[in-house]
N, C-alpha and C positions, 0 to 999 in steps of 0.2 A: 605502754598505752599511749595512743594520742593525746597530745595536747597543744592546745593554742593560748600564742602568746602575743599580747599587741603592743606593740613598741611606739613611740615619738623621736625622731631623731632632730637635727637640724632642719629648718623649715627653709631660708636662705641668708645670703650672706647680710642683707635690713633687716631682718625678720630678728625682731629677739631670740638671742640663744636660749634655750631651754635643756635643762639637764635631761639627759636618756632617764626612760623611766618604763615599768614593767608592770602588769597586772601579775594577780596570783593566778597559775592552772588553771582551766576549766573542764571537769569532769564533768560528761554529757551524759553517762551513765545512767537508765532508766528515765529519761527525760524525755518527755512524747515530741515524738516525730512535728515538723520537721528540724533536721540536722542540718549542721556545718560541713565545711569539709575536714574530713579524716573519719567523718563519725557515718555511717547508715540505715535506714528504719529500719528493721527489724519488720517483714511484712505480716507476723504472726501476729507480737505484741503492739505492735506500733509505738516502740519504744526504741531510742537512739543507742546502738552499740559500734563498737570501734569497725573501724575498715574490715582490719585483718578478725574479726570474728564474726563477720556474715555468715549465718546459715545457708543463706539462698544461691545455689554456684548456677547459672546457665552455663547448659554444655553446649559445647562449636563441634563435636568430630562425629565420625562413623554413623551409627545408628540413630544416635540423638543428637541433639544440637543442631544450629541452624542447618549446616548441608544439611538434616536428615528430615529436617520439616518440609509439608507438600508446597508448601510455596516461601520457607525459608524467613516468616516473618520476624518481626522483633518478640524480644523474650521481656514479658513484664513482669515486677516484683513487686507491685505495688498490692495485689490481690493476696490478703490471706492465706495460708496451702490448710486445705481445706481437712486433710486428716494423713500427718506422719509416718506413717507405717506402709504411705506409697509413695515413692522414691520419686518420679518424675513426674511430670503434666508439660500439655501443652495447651496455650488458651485455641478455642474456638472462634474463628472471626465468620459472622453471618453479615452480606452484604448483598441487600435485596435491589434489584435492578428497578424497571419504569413501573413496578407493582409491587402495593401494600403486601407484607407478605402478612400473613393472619396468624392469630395465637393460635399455637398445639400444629402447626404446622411440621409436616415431618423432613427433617433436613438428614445428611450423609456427610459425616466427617471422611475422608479418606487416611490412612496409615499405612505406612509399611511395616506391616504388623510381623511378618516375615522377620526382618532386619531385628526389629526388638527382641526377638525371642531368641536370636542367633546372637545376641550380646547377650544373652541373659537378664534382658530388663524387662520381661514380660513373660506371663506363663503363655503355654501354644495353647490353649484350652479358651484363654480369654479372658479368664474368668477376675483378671485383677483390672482387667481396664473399666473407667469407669468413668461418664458421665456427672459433671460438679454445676450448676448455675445458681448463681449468688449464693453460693453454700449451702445449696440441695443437692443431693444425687437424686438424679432422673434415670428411668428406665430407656435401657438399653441397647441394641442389639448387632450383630454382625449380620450384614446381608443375607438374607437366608436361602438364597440363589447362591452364594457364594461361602464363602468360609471365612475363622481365622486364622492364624499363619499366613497368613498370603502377603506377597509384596505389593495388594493394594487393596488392605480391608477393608471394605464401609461400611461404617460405624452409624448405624442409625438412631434416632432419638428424634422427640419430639418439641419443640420451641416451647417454653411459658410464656415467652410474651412477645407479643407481634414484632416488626418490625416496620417503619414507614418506608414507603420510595427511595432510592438513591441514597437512605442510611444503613448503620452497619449495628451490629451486635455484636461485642466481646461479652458475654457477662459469662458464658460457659468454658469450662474448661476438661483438658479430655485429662483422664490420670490414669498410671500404671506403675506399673514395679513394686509390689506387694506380694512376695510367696505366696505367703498364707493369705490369702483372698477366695472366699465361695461366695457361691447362692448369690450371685447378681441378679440385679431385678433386671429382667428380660422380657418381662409380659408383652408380644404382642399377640398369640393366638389366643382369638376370641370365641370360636366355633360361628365366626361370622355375625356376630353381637348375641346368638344365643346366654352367653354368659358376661359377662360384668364387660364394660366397652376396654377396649386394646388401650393399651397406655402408648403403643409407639407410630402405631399406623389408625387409620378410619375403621377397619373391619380385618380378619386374618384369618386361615386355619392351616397349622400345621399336621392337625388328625392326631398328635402326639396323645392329646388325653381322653382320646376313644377308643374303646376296647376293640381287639383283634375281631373281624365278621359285622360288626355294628353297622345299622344305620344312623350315622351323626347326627344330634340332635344341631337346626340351623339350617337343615338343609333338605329341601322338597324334589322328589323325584319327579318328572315329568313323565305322562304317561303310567308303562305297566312295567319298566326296567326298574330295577333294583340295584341303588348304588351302594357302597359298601365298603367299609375301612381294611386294606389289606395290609398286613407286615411283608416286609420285600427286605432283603440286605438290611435286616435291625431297624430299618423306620416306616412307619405308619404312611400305607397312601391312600385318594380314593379311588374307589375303580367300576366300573360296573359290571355285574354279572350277565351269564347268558340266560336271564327269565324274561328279557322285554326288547320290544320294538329297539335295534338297534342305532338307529336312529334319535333317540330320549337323551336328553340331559341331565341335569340335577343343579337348582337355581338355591340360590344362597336366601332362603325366603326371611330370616333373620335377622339380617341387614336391612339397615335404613336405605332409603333410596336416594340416589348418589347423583351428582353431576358432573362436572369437572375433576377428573380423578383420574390418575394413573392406575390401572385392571391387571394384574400378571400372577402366571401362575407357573409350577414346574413340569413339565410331562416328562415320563419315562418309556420309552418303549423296551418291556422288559421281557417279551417274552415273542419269539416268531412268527412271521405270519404274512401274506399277503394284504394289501392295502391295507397297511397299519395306518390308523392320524389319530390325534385328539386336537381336541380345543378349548376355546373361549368366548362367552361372549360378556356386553357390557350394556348397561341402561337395558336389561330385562323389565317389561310388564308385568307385574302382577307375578304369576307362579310358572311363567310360561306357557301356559297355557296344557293340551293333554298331547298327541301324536305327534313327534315330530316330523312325520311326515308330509304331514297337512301342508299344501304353501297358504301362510299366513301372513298378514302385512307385521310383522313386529317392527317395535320402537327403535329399538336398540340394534346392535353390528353383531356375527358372529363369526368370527374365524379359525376353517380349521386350518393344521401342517399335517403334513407329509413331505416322505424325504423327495426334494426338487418338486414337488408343485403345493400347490394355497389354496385356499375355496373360501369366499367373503360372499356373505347375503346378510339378510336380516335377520331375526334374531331367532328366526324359525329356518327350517332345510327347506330350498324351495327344489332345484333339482341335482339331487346330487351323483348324477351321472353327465352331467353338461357344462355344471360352472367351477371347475379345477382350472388353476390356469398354473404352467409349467413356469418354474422358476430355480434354474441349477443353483444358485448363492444356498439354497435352505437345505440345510443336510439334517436326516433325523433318522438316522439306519439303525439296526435292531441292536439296542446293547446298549444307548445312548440316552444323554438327558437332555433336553432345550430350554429355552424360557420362552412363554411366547406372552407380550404386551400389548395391551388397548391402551392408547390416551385419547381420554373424551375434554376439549373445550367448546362451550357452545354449541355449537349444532353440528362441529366437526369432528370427526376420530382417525387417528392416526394410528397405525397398527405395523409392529415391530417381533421381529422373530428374531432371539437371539442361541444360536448354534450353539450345540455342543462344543466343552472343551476340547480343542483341537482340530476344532474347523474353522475357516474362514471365509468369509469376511464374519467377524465377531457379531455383529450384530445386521439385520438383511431390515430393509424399509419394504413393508409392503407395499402398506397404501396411509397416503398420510390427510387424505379430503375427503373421505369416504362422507357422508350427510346422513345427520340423523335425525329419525323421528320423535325421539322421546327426549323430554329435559332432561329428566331424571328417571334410574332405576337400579336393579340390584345385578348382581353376578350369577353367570349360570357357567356350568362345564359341559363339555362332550366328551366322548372317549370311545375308539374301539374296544369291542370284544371281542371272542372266541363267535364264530358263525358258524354250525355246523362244523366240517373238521378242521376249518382254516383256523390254528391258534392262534390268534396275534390277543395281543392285552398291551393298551396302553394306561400307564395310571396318572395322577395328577396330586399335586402337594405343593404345598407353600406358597398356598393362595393369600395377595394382599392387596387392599385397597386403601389407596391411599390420595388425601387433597393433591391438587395440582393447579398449580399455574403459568403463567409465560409471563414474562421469561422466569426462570425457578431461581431462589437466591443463591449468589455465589458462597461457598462455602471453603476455606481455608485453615490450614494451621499454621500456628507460630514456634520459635524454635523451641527445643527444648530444654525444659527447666529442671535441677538436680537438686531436691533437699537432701544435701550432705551434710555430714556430721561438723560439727562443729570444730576449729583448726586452731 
């Protein structure tokens, strides 16, 4: 065991001599924080224990440890570990630029989530990683455009408490390596606020808790088409049938109406066909109104894809034999998945096509000044169908909406941290 011992020797050769003389040990043992040297807090108890019997080890190598954090910060001990039976954490640092960032604000850790599971400190499923703030667990989730195992998962979640200008937030911290870890809280599909509001984004729908053929409650069809939850390869999408104006969309009438906000959603083109697209649009009016045929002044942008050309008007079809405009960067060939995004600030929308895996350029700028007429409104989809004999079927899923601001806060990890057994 550590001990300190404080000695008097000779002071100088004026100085009266004084005999060497010794205190007795001092045992620091269960003594509240703070320590001496030899001794360390203990971030659990906050009670002083010797050097060599630190629980808390920071890892430096491979997977974890500083190389392995996304920007290799420092590893703090001072923080609590929030529940034992998960081996690692790393803290979350949120660093909001020339804008307040606001409470419930949704941020994106990134991990090489890949990497952990190929050391064995994380399940591939996900399911033990876990969001910690001031010793809450918050809901959840892995991109839902993207996956986990990846070697660069983003870990979505929501802030509790704002953040001002030019400051930072550590108070969260990200944790893993627990085998036996289930049932994380992951809520963010909402049916588009039809049911209790999303814990990690503004509004959501994955279609997951709508039955096979269903029309999803949340969501109002435009016109006389008929949209409809399909099962494809084991997951749930929307899609519209061949009963209406092919033309029609289906506007998220459940949701509150939005302003500033990042709009994205996933299209599939899963089935053959001549001039396959679907779409998106943002700041919707009202229900959309009935035909989309009709040219109408809408508020709001919409934009479809297809593979190598675009089509942007408002938020209604004004001619859609005229305004395609060719652009090779956008690949979206039959068999394939895309992302395609709206960002609304202000009166401006910026609109972003991000390719299937395995094409490139990763992500294609359409148009980033497009001007809009409405402050605020809600989400609507487009989609081909079957027409006569041409089958094409585009479907659409993992619709999210979510706040947005400029510039968006920087978000980082620190290195990581190892609750090992005691030595």
């Amino acid at each position: 065991m550590s001990r300190i011992r404080l000695s008097v020797g000779a002071m100088t050769a004026a100085a009266v001599a004084l005999p060497a003389c010794s205190v007795d040990d001092l045992d620091l043992a269960g003594r509240s924080c703070p320590c001496v040297a030899g001794w360390s807090c203990d971030p659990t108890t906050h009670k002083c224990i010797p050097d060599d019997q630190a629980p808390l080890d920071a890892g430096t190598d491979g997977a974890g440890g500083a190389d392995g954090a996304v920007d290799g910060g420092d590893c703090s001990t001072a923080t609590a570990w929030w529940d034992d039976t998960y081996a690692f954490r790393r803290r979350i640092d949120v660093t909001a630029g020339s804008t307040d960032v606001p409470i419930r604000y949704s941020v994106a850790a990134e991990l090489d989530h890949a990497a952990e599971v190929q050391a064995s400190q994380s399940l591939d499923s996900g399911d033990d990683v876990r969001v910690v703030c001031t010793g809450y667990q918050v809901p959840r989730t892995a991109d839902p455009h993207d996956s986990w195992n990846q070697p660069a998962t983003r870990i979505w979640f929501d802030l509790p408490a704002g953040v001002a200008a030019e400051q930072s937030n550590d108070a969260c911290y990200l944790y893993y390596g627990n085998p036996a870890a289930t049932d994380p809280p992951n809520k963010w599909s909402d049916s588009m606020g039809y049911n209790l509001p999303a814990e990690i984004f503004l509004s959501g729908d994955d279609f997951e808790r709508h039955d096979d053929g269903a029309s999803p409650q949340g969501w109002t069809d435009q016109g006389t088409d008929d949209w409809q939850v399909r099962v494809h390869d084991e997951d749930k999408w929307f899609s519209p049938q061949a009963l209406g104006d092919w033309q029609n969309g289906s506007v998220a009438t459940s949701m509150p109406d939005v302003d500033d906000a990042s709009w994205s959603a996933e299209l599939y083109y899963w089935q053959a066909g001549d001039n396959g697209w679907g779409g998106l649009a943002a700041r919707v009016e009202g229900d959309g109104g009935g035909a989309g045929g009709a040219a109408a002044a809408g508020g709001g942008v919409m934009v479809l894809i297809q593979d190598r050309r675009y089509y942007v008007a408002t938020e209604y079809w004004l001619d859609p034999n005229t305004n395609w405009t060719d652009n090779d960067d956008i690949h979206f060939p039959h068999g394939s998945m895309g992302r395609l995004e709206i960002v609304t600030l202000g009166s401006a929308a910026a609109i972003y096509w991000h390719n299937p895996v395995g094409f490139s350029p990763r992500r294609v700028t359409i148009v980033e000044d497009w001007t809009l007429g409405a402050a605020a409104g809600k989400l609507a989809v487009f989609a081909e169908r079957p027409f006569g004999t041409n089958q094409r079927w585009i479907d659409v899923d993992d619709i999210i909406v979510r706040r947005f601001i400029s510039p968006e806060p920087a978000v980082s990890l620190g290195c990581e941290e190892h609750r090992g057994p005691e030595r």
